[in-house]
C-alpha angles and dihedrals in degrees: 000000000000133000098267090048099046089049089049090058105046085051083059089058107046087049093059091041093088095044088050090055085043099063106028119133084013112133120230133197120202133179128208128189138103123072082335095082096038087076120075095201089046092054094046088057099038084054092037078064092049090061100049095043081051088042096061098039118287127139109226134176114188113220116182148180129205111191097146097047080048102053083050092055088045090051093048093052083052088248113145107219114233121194124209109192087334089310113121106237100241114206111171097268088056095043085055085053096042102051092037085056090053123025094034094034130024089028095059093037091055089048093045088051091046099047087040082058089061094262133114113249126171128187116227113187137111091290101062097005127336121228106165102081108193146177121197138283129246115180119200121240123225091272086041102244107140112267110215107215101169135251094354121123146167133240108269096166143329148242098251103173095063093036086053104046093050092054096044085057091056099255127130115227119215112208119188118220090256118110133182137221123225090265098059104259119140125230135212090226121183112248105215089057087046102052078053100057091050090049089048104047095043094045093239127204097231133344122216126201104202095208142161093265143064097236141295111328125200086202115016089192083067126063092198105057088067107137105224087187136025137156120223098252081061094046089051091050094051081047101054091045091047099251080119113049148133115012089003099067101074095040087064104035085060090053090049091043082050097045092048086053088054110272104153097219142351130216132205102195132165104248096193084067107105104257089346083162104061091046092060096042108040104024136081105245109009140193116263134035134280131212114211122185 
């Protein structure tokens, strides 16, 4: 390494030193799902992130999706996905697919990768110990009468004591998208709205959605009209004139619903971005957007 590379990266280093006292002891919630997780090499640096934010000082719990990993599964069962207002209709032979996807498989590959990085990662689902406690879901149909689609839920609380004790042992715990009622029964839960109820409940520092995408656009035609900072009353407004639309919308309705609980900020970031993470934590400017209150 010569002179000017080795000064480069110790510039590099001063001018996330004071992002790294910032946030020590802070917890963070971050949710990974989406095209993120389809990539072998993204997820190996995403996770790579995760151990360095846990390694100076950050307190982190992992919440993911896997809808991709689960429609294959689906295919390959010879089930055809159906979709009801962007939830996936869960009949039981879904809800077997769904939480074996996740809780079996993506969960305990992501902790394996993240203790094989030289971190401490625990996964915490129905099948160890269950944190996400859920009921379940009714959608309303266009003349408001519930839609049941099936075993799917939403977050109502969690299971704190677990979750905490883990983290406080500098672990980070991995939750699949996957809750469960009092009675036992398990929940395809979103998990979007899921990463924002943990946030929520346990007053997080900040809460990052790991997308497809760099960030809220107000033209995504255009690269340059990315927002790196917006309040909610703005994000409502980009909602209610369309700027914010489709898949979009309850991404960010969770990080308003979080902000209004207390989270003190929320980041969109492109997780397919190499250590996107550690750009928009522990850099100046950095690369994706963040919602304020």
């Amino acid at each position: 390494m010569n002179v000017e590379e080795a000064t480069r990266k110790a510039n590099v280093l001063i001018e996330a030193t004071r992002w790294i006292r910032r946030f020590r002891d802070k917890l963070v919630v971050i949710k990974l799902g989406g095209s993120a997780l389809e990539d072998p090499q993204v997820v190996r640096n995403l996770l790579a992130d995760v151990v360095f934010m846990e390694t100076v000082g950050l307190r982190l719990a992992l919440i993911h999706g896997g809808g991709k990993a689960i429609s294959a599964a689906m295919k390959k069962s010879g089930i055809q996905p159906r979709f009801v207002q962007g939830r996936r209709y869960t009949d039981p032979a879904t809800l077997d697919i769904v939480t074996k996807v996740l809780a079996e498989e993506i969960c305990g590959d992501l902790v394996r990768q993240i203790n094989e990085a030289g971190g401490q990662a625990v996964g915490l689902s129905y099948l160890t110990k269950n944190v996400l406690k859920g009921e379940k879901l009714l959608l309303p149909d266009e003349y408001g009468v519930p839609l049941d689609i099936g075993f799917v839920g939403h977050v109502v609380d969690i299971d704190r004591d677990p979750l905490l004790k883990a983290i406080d042992a500098g672990q980070v715990p991995v939750i699949p998208s996957v809750a469960v009622d009092a009675n036992g029964q398990r929940y395809n839960v979103n998990a979007d709205t899921a990463a924002a109820a943990v946030a929520r409940i346990l007053d997080a520092e900040k809460l990052i959605f790991l997308s497809d995408v760099s960030g809220i656009y107000r033209d995504r035609t255009d690269p340059s009209t990315l927002v790196s900072h917006l309040t909610e009353a703005q994000c409502r407004g980009l909602i209610a004139d369309g700027t914010i639309d489709s898949g979009m919308v309850p991404k960010v309705d969770a990080a308003l619903e979080a902000l209004r609980a207390g989270v003190k900020k929320v980041h969109i970031v492109d997780g397919r971005m190499p250590h996107s993470l550690l750009l928009e934590i522990y850099s100046d400017k950095g690369i994706g957007t963040e919602i304020v209150p």
